[in-house]
C-alpha positions in Angstrom: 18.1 17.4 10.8 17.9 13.7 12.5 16.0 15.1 16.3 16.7 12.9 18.7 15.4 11.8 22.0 17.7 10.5 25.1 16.3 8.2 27.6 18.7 7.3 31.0 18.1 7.2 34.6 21.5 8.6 34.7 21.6 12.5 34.4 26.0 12.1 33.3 24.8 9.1 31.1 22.3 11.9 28.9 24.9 14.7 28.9 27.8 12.5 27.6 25.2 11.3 25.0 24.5 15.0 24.0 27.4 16.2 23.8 28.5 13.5 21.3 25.2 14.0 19.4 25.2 17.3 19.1 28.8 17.8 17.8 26.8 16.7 14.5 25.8 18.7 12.5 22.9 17.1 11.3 22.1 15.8 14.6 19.3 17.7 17.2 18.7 16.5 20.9 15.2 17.6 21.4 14.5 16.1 24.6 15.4 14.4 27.7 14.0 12.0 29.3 15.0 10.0 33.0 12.5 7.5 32.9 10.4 5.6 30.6 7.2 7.2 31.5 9.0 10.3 30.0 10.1 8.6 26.8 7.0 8.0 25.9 5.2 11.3 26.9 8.2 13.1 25.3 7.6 10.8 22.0 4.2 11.0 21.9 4.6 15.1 21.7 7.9 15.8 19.6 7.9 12.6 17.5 11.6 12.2 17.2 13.2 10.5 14.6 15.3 8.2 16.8 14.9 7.8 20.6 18.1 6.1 22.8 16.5 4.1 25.4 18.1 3.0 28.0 16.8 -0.8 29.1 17.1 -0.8 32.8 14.9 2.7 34.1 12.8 3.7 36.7 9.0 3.3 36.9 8.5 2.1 33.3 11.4 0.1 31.8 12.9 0.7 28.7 11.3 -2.3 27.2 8.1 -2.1 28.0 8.7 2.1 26.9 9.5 1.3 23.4 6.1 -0.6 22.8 4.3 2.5 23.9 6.4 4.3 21.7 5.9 2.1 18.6 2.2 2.7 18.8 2.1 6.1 20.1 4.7 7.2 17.2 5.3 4.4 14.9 7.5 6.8 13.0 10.4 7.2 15.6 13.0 4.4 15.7 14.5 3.3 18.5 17.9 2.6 19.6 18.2 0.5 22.5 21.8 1.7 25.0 22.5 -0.9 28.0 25.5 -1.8 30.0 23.4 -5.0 30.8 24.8 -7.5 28.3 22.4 -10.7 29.0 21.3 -12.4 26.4 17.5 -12.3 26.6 17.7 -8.7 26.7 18.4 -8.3 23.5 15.8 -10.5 22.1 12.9 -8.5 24.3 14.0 -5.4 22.8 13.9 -7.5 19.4 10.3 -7.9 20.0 9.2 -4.8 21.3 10.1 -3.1 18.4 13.7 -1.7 19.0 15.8 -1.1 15.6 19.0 -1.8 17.1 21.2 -2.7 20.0 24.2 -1.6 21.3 26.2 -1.6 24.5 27.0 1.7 26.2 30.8 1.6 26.1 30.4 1.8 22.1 33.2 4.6 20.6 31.4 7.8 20.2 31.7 7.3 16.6 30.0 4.3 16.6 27.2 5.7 18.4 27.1 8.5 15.5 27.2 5.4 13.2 24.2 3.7 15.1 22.3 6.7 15.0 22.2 7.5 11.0 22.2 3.8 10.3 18.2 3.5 12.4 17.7 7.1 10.7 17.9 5.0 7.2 15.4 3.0 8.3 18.1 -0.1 8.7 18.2 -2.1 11.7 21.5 -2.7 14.1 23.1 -5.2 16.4 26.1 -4.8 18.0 28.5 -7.0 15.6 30.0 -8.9 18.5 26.4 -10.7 20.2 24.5 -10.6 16.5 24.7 -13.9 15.3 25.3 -15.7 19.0 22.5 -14.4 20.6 20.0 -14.9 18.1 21.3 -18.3 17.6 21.1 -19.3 21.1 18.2 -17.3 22.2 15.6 -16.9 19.4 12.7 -18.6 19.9 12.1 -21.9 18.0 9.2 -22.5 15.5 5.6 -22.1 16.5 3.3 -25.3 15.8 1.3 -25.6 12.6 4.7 -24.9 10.5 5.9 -22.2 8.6 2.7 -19.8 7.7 1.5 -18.8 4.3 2.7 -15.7 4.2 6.5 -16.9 3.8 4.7 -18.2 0.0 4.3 -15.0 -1.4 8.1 -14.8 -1.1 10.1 -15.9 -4.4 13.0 -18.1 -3.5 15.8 -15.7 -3.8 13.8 -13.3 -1.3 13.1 -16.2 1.0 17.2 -17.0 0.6 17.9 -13.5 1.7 15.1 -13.2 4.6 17.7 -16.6 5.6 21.0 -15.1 5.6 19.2 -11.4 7.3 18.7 -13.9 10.0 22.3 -14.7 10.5 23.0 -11.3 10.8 24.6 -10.7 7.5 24.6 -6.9 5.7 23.5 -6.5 2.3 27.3 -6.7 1.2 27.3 -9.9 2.6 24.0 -11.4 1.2 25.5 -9.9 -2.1 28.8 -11.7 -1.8 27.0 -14.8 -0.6 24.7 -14.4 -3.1 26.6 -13.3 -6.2 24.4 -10.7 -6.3 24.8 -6.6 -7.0 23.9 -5.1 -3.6 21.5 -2.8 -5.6 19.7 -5.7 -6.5 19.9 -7.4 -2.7 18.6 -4.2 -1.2 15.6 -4.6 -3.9 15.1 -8.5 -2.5 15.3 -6.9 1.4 12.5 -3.7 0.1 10.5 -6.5 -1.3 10.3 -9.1 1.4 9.5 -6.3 4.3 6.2 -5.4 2.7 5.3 -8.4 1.7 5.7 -9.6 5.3 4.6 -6.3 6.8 7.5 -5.6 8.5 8.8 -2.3 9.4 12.9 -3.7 9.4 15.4 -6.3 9.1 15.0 -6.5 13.0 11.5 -7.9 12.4 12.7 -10.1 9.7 14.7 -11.2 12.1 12.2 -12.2 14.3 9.9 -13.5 12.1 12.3 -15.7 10.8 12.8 -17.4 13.6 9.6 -17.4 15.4 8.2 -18.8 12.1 10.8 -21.4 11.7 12.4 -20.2 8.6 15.6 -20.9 10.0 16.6 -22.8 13.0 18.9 -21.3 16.3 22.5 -23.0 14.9 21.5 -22.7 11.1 24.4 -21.8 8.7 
């Protein structure tokens, strides 16, 4: 059973979410939550396996909400659910810790979709503002170069940590690649610990904070 947590200001916003959740069969809402203050209190007792946060709430923004949920349960994932489409949004949930992004007016089943794939432990973007956003927004290399740690890669790993950037899947990298996906999910397994990072969001990140890749790299 994948428990879930909803967090929205908007009472219709959390029902419609349930009742699309809970048509799953594998799928539990365990809590509600109308602010972020909530979220957190709510995560903090119930640890859910994946919490929707809404970005824009009352009293303590969804943003700032999942930070306090990464450290008060670093085990819940969190799915980030905004009609606000700005850029930078996305890159702030980036960096607080979200494992994925979508836009509210998602199909149902693409919710569903969203949900299982952060349950796996994969990260998610919305397709359509993946590879612009990062490109235009991420933020550019810090001085002092790429750090060591990016050495302890091999060079196929640092080539796939590249093309994570971009926003391909694994099928992707694989085809890219000519690899066996088996064998780029192995590369992707690798690089995370290595890096110490919990998901191909923070890969994300890292990869362009560190200036592994470039905003406009191909």
């Amino acid at each position: 059973m994948i428990r879930i947590v909803i967090a929205d200001d908007q009472a219709l916003v959390r029902g419609g979410f349930r009742m699309i959740l809970d048509a799953q069969p594998d799928f539990g809402v365990v809590g509600e939550a109308a602010d972020g203050h909530e979220a957190v209190e709510l995560c903090r007792s119930l640890t859910p396996d994946v919490v929707l946060m809404d970005i824009r709430m009352p009293e303590l923004d969804g943003l700032e909400a999942t930070r306090r949920v990464m450290h008060a349960s670093p085990e819940t994932r969190v799915l980030m659910l905004t009609t606000f489409g700005e850029d930078g949004y996305v890159w702030r949930a980036m960096n607080a810790g979200a494992s994925g992004f979508l836009l509210k007016d998602v199909p149902p089943e693409d919710l569903v979709s969203a949900v299982r794939t952060i349950h796996r432990g994969d990260a998610l973007l919305a397709p359509a503002i993946t590879r612009r956003l990062i490109e235009e927004f991420a933020a550019g290399p810090q001085p002092g170069g790429v750090p060591a740690a990016v050495e302890t890669l091999t060079g196929r790993e640092q080539d796939v940590l590249r093309l994570i950037a971009q926003g391909l899947t694994n099928a992707e990298i694989a085809s890219t690649l000519i690899l066996g996906e088996t064998t780029v999910k192995t590369h992707v397994t690798r690089l995370l610990s290595k890096l110490d990072l919990r998901d191909r969001v923070q890969a994300v990140v890292f990869a362009y904070e560190t200036g592994l890749v470039r905003p406009g790299s191909r």
